[in-house]
N, C-alpha and C positions, 0 to 999 in steps of 0.2 A: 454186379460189377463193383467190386472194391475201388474204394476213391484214394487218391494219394495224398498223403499228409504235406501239405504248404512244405514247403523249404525254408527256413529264415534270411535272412539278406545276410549278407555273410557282416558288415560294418554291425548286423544289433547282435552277433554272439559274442560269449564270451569265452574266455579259454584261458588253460589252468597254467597261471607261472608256476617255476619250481619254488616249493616251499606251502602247497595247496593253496596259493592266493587264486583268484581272479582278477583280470585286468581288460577293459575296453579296449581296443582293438588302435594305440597309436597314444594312449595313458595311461596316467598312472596302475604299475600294480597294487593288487590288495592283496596281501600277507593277511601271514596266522593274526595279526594283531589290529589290520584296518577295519575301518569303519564299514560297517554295514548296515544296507538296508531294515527296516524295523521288522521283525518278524520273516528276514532271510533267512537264520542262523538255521539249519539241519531240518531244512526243509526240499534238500533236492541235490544239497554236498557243496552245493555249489555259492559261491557269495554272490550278489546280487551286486552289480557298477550302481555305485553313489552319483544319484543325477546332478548334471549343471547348471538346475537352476534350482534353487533349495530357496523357502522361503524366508527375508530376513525376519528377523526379531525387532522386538517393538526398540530396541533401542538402539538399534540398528539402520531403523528408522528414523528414529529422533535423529542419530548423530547426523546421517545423512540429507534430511531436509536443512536441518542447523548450521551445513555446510553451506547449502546450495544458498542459504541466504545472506551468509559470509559475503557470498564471491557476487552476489545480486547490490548487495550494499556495498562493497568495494568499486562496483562497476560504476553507480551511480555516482560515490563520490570522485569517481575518475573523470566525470561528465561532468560535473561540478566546476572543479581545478579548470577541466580544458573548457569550459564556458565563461569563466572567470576571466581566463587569457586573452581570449577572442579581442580583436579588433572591431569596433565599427563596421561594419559591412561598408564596401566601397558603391557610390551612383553605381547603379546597373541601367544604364541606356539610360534613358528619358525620364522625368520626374514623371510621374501617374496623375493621370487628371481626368475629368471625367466632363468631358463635352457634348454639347446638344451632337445627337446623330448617333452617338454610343449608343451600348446596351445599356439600357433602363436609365438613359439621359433625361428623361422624362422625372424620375420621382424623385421628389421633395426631397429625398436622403440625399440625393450625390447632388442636387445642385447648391451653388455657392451659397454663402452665407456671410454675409457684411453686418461688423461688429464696431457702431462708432468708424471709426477706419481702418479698421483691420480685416481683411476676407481670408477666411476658409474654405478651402477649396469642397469642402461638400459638411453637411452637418454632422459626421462620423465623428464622436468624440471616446478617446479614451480616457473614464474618470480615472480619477485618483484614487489611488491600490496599493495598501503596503506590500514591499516584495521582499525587504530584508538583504537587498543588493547592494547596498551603499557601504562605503569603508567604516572602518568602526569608529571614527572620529566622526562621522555624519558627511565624509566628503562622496565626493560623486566618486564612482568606482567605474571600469573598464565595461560591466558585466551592467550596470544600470542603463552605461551609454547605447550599449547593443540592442536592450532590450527596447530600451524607445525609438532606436533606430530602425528594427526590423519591422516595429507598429506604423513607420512612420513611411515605412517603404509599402506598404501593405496598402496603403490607403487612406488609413487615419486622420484627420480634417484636424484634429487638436487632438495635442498627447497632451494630457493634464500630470504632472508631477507630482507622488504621493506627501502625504500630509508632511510640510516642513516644518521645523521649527524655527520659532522664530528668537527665540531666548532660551538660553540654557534651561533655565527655572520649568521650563512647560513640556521638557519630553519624555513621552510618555512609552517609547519600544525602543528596543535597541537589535540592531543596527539602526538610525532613524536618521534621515538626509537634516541638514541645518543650513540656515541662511543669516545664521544669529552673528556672525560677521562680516568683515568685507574679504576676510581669511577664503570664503567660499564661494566667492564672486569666480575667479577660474573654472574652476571645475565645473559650475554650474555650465559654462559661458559654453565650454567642448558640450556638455550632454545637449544646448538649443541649437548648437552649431549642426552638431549630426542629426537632429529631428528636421533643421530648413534643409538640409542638405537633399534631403528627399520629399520635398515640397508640403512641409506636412509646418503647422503652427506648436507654438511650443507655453504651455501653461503651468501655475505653481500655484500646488495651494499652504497656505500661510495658516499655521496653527500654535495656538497654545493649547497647551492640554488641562490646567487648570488643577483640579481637585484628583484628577485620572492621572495626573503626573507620576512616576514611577520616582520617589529619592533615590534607589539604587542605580538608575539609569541618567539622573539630571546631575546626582548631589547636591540636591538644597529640598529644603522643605514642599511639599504641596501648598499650593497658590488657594487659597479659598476664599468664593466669594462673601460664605457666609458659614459657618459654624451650627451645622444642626444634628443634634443628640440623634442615634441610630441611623443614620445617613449620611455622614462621614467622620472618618478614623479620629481617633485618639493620635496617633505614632506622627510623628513628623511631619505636623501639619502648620501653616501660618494663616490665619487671617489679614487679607490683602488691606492695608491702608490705602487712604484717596495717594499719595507719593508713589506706593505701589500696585496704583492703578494707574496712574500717569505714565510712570515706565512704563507697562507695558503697553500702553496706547502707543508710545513713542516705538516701542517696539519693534511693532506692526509696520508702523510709515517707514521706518528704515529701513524694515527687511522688502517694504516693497521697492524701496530705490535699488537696493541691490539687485532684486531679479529683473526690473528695468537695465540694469547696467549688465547683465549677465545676459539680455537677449531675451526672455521672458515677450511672448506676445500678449498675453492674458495673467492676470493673476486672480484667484479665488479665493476671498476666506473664511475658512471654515467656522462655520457658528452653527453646526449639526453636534449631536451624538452627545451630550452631557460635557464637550469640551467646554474653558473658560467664558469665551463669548456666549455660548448657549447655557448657561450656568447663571451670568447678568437676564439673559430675559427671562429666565426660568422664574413663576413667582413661587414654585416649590422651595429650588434652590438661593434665592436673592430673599433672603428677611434681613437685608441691612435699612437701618434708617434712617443713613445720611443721603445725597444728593445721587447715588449710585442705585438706590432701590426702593421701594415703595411702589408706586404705581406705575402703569405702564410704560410711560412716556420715561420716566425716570431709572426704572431695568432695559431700555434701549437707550442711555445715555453712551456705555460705552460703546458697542457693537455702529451707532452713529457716528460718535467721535472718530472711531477706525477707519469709518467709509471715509468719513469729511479731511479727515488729515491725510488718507493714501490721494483720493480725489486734487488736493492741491500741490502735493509734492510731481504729483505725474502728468497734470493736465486734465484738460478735457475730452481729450481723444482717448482715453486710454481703456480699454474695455477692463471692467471691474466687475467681477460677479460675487455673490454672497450665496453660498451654501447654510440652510436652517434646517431643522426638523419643525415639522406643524404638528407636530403630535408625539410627545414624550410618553406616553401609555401608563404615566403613573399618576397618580389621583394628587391634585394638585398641584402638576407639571401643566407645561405648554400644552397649547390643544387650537384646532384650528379653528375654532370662534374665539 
C-alpha cells in the first residue's frame, strides 16, 4: 500500500509571479533581483520567501537598547517635574495615632514618648537625610514639603530635617536647605506646618561643615579648626580665629531662634561625621593652642558653648539633642574611651 505524499497547507506555498519571482501568499513579490534565502539560488528554480523574523545585528541592537533608555530617562525625569509640582497632600480623615487596644499598642515603638514637654506620638523617628529637594537658594521647595508630609502621614513620631546650614561659610552640598537668615524663616514655617498637620513632630538639624565645606558651593574659604600637613588642602582654606569662632557659636544660637520661630519642635546639632563641631573635639583635628584646643575639656569648649547659648536663648523646655560620632576610625581621632 502506497502512502500519500502530505499536502502542504496552501498559506506555506509559494507561487511564481510574472517575471520568475516568488511571492508569499498576500507579500511582497520576489523578482529576478530580490533577495534570497542563503543557499536558495538553483536549487529547486524556485526562490525561497525571506522570513519575518531575521535576526538583528549587533548594532542594531545597540541602537535599540539606547532607545529604550532614551524614553526610560525621559519618563523618570517626567516623574521628577510632576513630583516637583505636587502639593502637600491634603488630612485624609483623622490624624493616625496609635492607642492602648490597637495593633501592637503594646510595644515600646508606637507608645508615646515625652521630651522635656514636648510628646511624640510613638518613638518612630525620621533621621536627617540629604535628598537634594530644596530650591537652589537653600529655600524649602513644593517637592521637600510633600515629602515630609507623606512620612508624617505614614506614621512618623518626628521628621527630623536634613543637615541645615547654619552660615553661608559652612555648606557643604548643593542643593542644601539654610537657616542662615530670617529670609528662610517662611518656608521653613509651611514644611512644620504640613508635618503638624498630620500629627507627626517637626525637627532640624543645625550644621556647619567646617573643613568638608565645598568653596564652590558656599563662596568663601573652608573654616579650619586647625591647619595639619596631608590632612587638609592647600586651596581655599582659612584658619578659624577665636572672632571666628565667636561667629560661628553665635551662629548656631540664631539659627536655632529661627527654627524656634519657624515651628521646629526639636532641634539637633550636628557634631558627627568630621563636620566643624566634631573637628573641635577631634584631638587628631584640633592642634590649636589657644583656649579652643589642647585637652579635652578645652576641644569641648565650643560644641558646649553652642549647647549653653541655644539652651538660654530658648528655655528650658525645649528639647535639644546633640548628634556625635564615638569613633572616628582614624588613629588619633575620637574614640569611645
Amino acid at each position: 500500500m502506497k502512502r500519500k505524499p502530505n499536502k502542504p497547507h496552501p498559506e506555506s506555498q509559494t507561487h511564481t509571479e510574472p517575471g520568475g519571482g516568488a511571492a508569499e501568499p498576500g507579500g511582497p513579490a520576489f523578482g529576478a533581483g530580490s533577495e534570497q534565502a542563503p543557499g536558495a539560488a538553483g536549487t529547486s528554480g524556485q526562490s525561497v520567501p525571506k522570513s519575518k523574523f531575521r535576526q538583528k545585528s549587533q548594532q542594531e541592537q545597540a541602537a535599540a537598547s539606547k532607545l529604550r533608555m532614551e524614553k526610560r530617562g525621559e519618563k523618570r525625569e517626567a516623574a521628577r517635574e510632576k513630583l516637583a509640582k505636587q502639593k502637600p497632600p491634603k488630612q485624609k480623615g483623622p490624624i493616625r495615632t496609635f492607642t492602648p487596644g490597637a495593633s501592637m499598642s503594646s510595644s515600646v515603638l508606637l507608645s508615646p514618648l515625652t521630651i522635656r514637654k514636648t510628646t511624640l506620638r510613638n518613638r518612630i523617628m525620621l533621621p536627617s537625610m540629604v535628598t537634594h529637594y530644596c530650591a537652589v537658594n537653600g529655600e524649602v521647595s513644593e517637592r521637600l514639603i510633600a515629602y515630609h508630609a507623606e512620612r508624617a502621614y505614614g506614621g512618623v513620631g518626628l521628621n527630623m530635617l536634613e543637615s541645615t546650614s547654619v552660615d553661608d561659610t559652612g555648606k557643604s552640598y548643593w542643593p542644601g536647605v539654610s537657616i542662615a537668615s530670617a529670609h528662610f524663616i517662611k518656608g521653613l514655617r509651611r514644611l512644620t506646618d504640613a508635618i503638624h498637620a498630620h500629627g507627626g513632630k517637626a525637627g532640624i538639624q543645625l550644621n556647619h561643615a567646617g573643613r568638608l565645606a565645598q568653596p564652590a558651593v558656599s563662596g568663601h574659604p573652608r573654616q579650619l579648626v586647625s591647619y595639619i600637613p596631608g590632612l587638609t588642602t592647600y586651596d581655599d582654606i582659612h584658619v578659624m580665629d577665636e572672632d571666628d569662632i565667636e561667629r560661628v557659636i553665635g551662629s548656631f544660637c540664631s539659627a536655632a531662634e529661627r527654627a524656634a520661630e519657624a515651628g521646629f519642635d526639636v532641634i539637633e546639632i550636628h557634631g558627627a561625621h568630621g563636620y566643624l563641631l566634631s573637628q573641635f573635639m577631634s584631638p587628631l583635628f584640633n592642634r590649636r593652642e589657644d583656649a579652643y584646643g589642647g585637652n579635652f575639656e578645652k576641644r569641648m569648649r565650643v560644641p558646649v558653648e553652642v549647647i549653653r547659648g541655644i539652651r538660654k536663648r530658648l528655655g528650658p523646655d525645649f528639647p535639644l539633642f546633640f548628634r556625635c560620632s564615638v569613633e572616628e576610625y582614624l588613629p588619633g581621632g575620637i574614640t569611645l574611651e
